[in-house]
N, C-alpha and C positions, 0 to 999 in steps of 0.2 A: 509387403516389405519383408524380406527375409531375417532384418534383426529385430524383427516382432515375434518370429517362431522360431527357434531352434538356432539363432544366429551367433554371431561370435559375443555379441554381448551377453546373452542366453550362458552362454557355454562358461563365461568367466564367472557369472554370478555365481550359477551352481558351481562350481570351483572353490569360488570365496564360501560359500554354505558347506560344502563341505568341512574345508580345513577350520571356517567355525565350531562347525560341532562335532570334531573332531575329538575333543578332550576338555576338562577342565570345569568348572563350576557350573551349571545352567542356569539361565537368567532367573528362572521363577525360584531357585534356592535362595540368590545373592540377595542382600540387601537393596541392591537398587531394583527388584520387583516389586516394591512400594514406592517404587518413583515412576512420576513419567518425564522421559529423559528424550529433550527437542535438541534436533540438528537442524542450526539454520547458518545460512552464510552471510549474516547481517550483525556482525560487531555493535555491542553496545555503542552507542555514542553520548549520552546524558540523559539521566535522571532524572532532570526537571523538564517537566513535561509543558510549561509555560514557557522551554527554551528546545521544547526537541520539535523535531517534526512527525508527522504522522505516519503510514505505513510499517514497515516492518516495527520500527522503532515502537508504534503504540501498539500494536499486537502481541512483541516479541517480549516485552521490556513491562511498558508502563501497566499495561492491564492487571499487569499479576499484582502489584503493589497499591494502584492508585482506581478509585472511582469519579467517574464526573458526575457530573451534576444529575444529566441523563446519560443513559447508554443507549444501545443501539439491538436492537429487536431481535436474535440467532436466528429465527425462522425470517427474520424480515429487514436484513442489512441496513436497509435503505431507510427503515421505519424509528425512529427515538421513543424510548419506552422510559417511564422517570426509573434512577438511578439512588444518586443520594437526595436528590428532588423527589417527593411523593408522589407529583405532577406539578399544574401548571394553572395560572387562571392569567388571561389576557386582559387588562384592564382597560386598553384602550391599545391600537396598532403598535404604540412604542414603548409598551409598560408590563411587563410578564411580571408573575410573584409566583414564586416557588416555594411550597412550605416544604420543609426540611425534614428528614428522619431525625430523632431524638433518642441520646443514648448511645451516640456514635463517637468512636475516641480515634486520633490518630495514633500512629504508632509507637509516639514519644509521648504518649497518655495525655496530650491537647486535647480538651471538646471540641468535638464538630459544630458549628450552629451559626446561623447566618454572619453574625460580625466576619466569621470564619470563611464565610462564601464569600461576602462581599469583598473582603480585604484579599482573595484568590484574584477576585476579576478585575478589581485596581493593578493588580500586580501584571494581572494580561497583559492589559493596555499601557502599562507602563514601559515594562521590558518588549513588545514589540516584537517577539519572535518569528520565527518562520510561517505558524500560521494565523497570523493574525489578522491577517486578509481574510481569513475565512469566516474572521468574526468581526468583520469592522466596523459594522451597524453598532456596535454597544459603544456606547455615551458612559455608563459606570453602572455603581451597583451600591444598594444602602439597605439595611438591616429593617423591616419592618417590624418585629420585635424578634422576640431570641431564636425562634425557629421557621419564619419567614425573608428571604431574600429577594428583594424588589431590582430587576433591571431595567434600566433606562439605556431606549435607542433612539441613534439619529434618526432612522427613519423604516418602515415596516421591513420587517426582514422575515422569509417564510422557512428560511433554511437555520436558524438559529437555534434552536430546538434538537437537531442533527449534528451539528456543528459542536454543541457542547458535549457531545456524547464522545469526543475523541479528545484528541490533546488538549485544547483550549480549554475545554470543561473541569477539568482535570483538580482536583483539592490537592493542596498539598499544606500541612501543619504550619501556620504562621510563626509560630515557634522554631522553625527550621528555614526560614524566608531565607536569610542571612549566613546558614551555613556553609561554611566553605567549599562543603564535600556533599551539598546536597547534590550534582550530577552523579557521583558515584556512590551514595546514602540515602536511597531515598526515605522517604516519611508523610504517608498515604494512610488511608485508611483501608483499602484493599486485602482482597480474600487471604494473601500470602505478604511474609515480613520478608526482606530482601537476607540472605545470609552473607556479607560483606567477607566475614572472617573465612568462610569455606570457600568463596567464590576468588575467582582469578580472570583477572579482565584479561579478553582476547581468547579465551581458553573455554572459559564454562563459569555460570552463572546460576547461584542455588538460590531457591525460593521454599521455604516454609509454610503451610497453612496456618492459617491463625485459630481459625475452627472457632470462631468467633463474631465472622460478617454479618451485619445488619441485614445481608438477603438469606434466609435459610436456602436458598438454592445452592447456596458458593458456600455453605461453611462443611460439603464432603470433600473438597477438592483435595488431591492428591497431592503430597508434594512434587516441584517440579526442576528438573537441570534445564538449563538453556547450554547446548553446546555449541559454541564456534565453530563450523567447518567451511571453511571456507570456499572448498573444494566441491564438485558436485558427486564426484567419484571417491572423494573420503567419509563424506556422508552415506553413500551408499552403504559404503563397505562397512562403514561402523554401524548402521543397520543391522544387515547379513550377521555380521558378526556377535552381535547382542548387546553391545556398545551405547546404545539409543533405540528408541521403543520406535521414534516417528522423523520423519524426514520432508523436506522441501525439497524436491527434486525437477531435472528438466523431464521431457517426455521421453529422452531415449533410454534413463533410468527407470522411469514409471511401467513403461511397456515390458522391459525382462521382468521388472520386479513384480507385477502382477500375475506374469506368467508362474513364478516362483512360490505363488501361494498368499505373498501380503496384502492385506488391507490397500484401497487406493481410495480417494476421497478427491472430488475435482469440483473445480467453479469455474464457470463462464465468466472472465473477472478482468479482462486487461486488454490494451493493446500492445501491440509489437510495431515498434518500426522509429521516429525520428517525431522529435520537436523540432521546430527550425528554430533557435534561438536569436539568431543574427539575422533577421527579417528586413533588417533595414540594411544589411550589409555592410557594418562596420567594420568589421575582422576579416569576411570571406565578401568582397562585394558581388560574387556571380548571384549567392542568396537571397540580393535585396530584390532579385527582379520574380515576378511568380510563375514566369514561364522555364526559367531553372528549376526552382521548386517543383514544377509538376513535371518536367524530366524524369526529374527521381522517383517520380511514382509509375510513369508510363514503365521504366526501365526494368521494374521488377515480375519474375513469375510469381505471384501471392501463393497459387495453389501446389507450384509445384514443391515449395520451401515449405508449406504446410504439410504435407504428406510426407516428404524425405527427408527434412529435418526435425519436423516435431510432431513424425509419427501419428497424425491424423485429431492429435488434441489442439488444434486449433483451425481458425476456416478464413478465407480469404475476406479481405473486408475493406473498406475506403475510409468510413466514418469512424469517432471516437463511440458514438453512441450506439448501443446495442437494441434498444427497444425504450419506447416511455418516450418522455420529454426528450425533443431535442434530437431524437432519430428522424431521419429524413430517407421513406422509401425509396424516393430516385435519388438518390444517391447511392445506393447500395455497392452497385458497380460502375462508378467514377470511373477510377481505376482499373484497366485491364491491363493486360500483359503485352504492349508495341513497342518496340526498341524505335522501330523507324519514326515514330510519332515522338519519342523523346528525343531522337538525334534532330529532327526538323524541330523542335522546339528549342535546342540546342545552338541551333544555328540561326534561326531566329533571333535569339539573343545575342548573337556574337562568339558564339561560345560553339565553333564547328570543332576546335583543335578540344574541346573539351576544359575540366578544370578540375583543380580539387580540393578537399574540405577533411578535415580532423574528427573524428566522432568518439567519443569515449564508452568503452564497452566494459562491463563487468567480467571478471575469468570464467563466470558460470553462462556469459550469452554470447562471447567470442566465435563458438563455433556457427551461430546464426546469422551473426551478422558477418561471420566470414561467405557467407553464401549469397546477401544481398552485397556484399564487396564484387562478387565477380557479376553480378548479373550489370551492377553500376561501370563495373573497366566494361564491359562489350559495349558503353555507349560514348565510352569517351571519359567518363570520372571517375578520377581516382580516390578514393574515399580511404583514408589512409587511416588503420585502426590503432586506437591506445585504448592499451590494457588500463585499466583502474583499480586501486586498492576498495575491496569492498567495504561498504557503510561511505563510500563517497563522493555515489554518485547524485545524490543532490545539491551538497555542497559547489560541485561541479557546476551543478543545472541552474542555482541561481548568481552563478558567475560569469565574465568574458571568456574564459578559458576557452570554449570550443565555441565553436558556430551552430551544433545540436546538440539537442539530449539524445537518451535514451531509454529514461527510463519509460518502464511502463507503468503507465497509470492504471489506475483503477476505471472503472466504468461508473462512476457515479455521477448521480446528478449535475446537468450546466449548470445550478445557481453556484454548488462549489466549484464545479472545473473553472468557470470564468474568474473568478477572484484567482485563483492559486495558480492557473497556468497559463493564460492568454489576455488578461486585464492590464493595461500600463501599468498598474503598480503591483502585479502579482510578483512572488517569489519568485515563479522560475521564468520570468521574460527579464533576465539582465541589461539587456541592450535596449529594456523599455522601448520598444514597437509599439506605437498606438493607434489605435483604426479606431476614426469618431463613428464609426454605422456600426461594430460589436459592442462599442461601449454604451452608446445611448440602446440598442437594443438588448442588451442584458442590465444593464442598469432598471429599465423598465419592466422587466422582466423580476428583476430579482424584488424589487420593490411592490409588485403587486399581488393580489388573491385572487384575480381573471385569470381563471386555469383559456379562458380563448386566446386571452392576449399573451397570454406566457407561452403558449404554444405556437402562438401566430411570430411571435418574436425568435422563439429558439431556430422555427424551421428558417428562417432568413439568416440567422448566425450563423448556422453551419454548414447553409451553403454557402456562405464567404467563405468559411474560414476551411469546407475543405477543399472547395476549387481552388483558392489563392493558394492553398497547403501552409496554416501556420503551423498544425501538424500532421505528420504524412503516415495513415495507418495503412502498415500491409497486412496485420491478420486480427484479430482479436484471438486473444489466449483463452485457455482454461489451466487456471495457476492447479498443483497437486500435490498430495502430499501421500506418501505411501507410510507403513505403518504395521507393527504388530497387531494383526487382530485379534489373538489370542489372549493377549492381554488389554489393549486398551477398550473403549466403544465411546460414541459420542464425536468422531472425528470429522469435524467438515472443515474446509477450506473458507477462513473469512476473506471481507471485503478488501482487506490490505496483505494476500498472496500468504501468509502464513496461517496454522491452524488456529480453531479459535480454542484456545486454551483456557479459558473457562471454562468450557463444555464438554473438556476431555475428562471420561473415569476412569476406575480401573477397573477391568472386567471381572477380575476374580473378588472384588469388592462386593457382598453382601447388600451393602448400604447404597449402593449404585441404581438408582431407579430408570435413568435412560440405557442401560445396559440390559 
């Protein structure tokens, strides 16, 4: 591809580097060379992390303020490592006890200590958030004495352990339950205090170290900006420019900018392509049939979109699942690339004149999905694109509004994708679709400790669910993020598409051990 070497995109970057350092203060003089300062295109939405959902949102936001119970492994995503939990002891399939760190304050000088845990995961279950499916095995939670927390489940749950390492897990000062302004004050216990009065919602959001955390791991962390860009192309520039140290960007950003000398840092972490939300065809009836459904998948070139639009960081794909649980070898290539096979499926259902359906895209994935737009008109569908204000497109995904999503999901585990995206009562299936052969085989699945039967179960899941297409992947991603390497180290790309900013140092930092 010629805008990987020397291309027009090439030629503007170094343009924009130029007239950066062209004049004026240099970054390592200015005061913000003790910051590390993130461009991401994901708007604060809330605070309270028992009302926010997970992905950018807990990566971007809550991590810096808030610890859960457990957290979640840097070398090992997928793996729960204890947190404010010391660990764990199983008393029987529905009865964990977590003895507690001691000596832990929140940030409005409340003690941390089990009354304080348990009265978090009453509150879970009470308010009922977005992810609460992910933890709906928990029955409640009572103080075994002042630094143990005893949970009680309906029934064995092997993903809850994981589960609490993100949102749901999540402490927040009971002392602040009832604040008004807890979505934009938070009051955690976390490596960093939120700075309210410097910070400007929509704009940029400053965080402090406390240099005081209960992990000696997290008490060098650097101060940090979160900046709003919403734009994928003003993030760049304000990179190039010195503007921000670190950036989330697409691949056609990643490719000049690495050619230019920055840091890149990439994970094998997502797919691309559609939820079918209207499954049952309440809104768009062509989608309630599955032979529309796999239309849309025949209709697409996977490899060629992969190569020309997202520059070779991603690879053609059918399944949600990458590897582990729940991937299915022959499935690999479901999907190929047949128009004439989606137009006879087309016509098969009725549907020869073709039809069309609404999809909501973000500003920063418009031009991808502008490319699976045309390969869908060559077959007959019109897939008619709306822009969306960003931070909204979950909101979206667990309402009628459109017939699909978009987003992309992470690659984790079926015990959670089933709850949160294909479960009758998950968040992002509005139109509640229910298939009894996913439900009773991930219900048994999620419930048991037979790594046979869990695996004998997932592979029958999804091969329902990607032949029927409840969701339609045409590539799996590698999310990126580019980056001063001169100054930061420690940069990798977490589970939920942003960096893990716990992990980031600053290089010129003495004290910086992963550096």
């Amino acid at each position: 591809m010629t805008l990987r070497r020397g291309g027009w995109l090439a030629t503007l970057l170094c343009a924009a580097w130029l007239a950066a350092c062209s004049g004026g203060e240099s970054p390592a003089s200015s005061p913000d060379a003790a910051r590390v300062r993130f461009g991401t295109n994901n708007p604060l939405v809330t605070f309270d992390p028992h009302l926010a959902d997970t992905g950018p949102q807990f990566s971007s936001y809550l991590t810096l303020v808030y610890d859960g119970l457990t957290e979640l492994d840097p070398a090992d995503p997928l793996r729960p490592i204890p947190g404010l939990a010391t660990g764990w002891t199983w008393r029987d399939a529905v009865t964990v006890d977590l003895p507690l760190h001691q000596g832990v304050h929140f940030s409005d000088g409340t003690p941390f200590d089990a009354h304080a845990a348990a009265a978090n995961i009453e509150r879970l279950i009470r308010l009922a958030g977005p992810r609460i499916n992910t933890v709906a095995s928990l029955q409640g939670a009572s103080a075994v004495d002042d630094f143990t927390v005893r949970l009680h489940l309906r029934h064995p749950d092997p993903t809850l352990l994981y589960n609490l390492a993100l949102s749901p897990g999540m402490m927040v000062s009971p002392a602040a339950f009832d604040n008004a302004d807890l979505d934009l004050n938070p009051v955690g216990t976390g490596p960093w205090r939120y700075d309210k009065a410097r910070s400007k919602i929509g704009a940029v959001h400053r965080f402090e170290p406390t240099g005081a955390h209960f992990n000696p791991r997290h008490r060098d962390v650097p101060a940090v900006d979160v900046h709003v860009l919403t734009n994928r192309r003003a993030r760049l520039n304000a990179l190039i420019s010195g503007q921000i140290d670190i950036a989330i960007v697409s691949p056609t950003e990643a490719a000049a900018a690495e050619d230019l000398g920055f840091g890149i840092a990439r994970r094998a972490n997502r797919w691309f392509g559609f939820t079918i939300l209207d499954r049952i065809g309440e809104r768009t009836p062509p989608l309630g049939d599955a032979r529309v459904r796999q239309a849309l998948g025949f209709a697409v070139d996977r490899r060629a979109i992969a190569e020309a639009v997202f520059f070779g960081y991603a690879r053609a794909a059918s399944q949600p699942m990458v590897e582990g649980l729940g991937h299915v070898p022959q499935l690999e290539n479901f999907f190929t690339y047949d128009p004439a096979r989606a137009r006879a499926l087309l016509t098969a259902a009725g549907l020869a004149d073709g039809f069309s359906f609404a999809a909501p895209v973000l500003p920063d994935n418009s031009v991808e999905y502008e490319a699976v737009q045309g390969y869908l008109r060559d077959v007959g569908i019109d897939m008619e694109i709306t822009v969306i204000e960003p931070g909204t497109i979950a909101t979206h995904a667990r309402s009628k509004t459109f017939p699909v999503s978009t987003i992309g999901y992470p690659n984790f585990d079926p015990d959670s994708r089933h709850p949160a995206i294909w479960s009758a009562t998950a968040a992002f299936n509005p139109f509640g679709h229910r298939d009894e052969r996913i439900e009773r085989l991930a219900e048994e699945a999620r419930r048991s400790l037979d790594e046979s039967l869990r695996e004998r179960n997932y592979q029958q899941y999804f091969n329902i669910l990607v032949k029927e297409v409840f969701s339609l992947v045409y590539l799996q991603l590698d999310d990126l993020a580019i980056y001063d390497a001169a100054k930061l180290c420690g940069v990798e790309v977490g589970r939920y598409i942003d960096p893990m900013l716990r992990e980031i140092r600053l290089a010129a930092r003495a004290e910086a051990p992963r550096c």
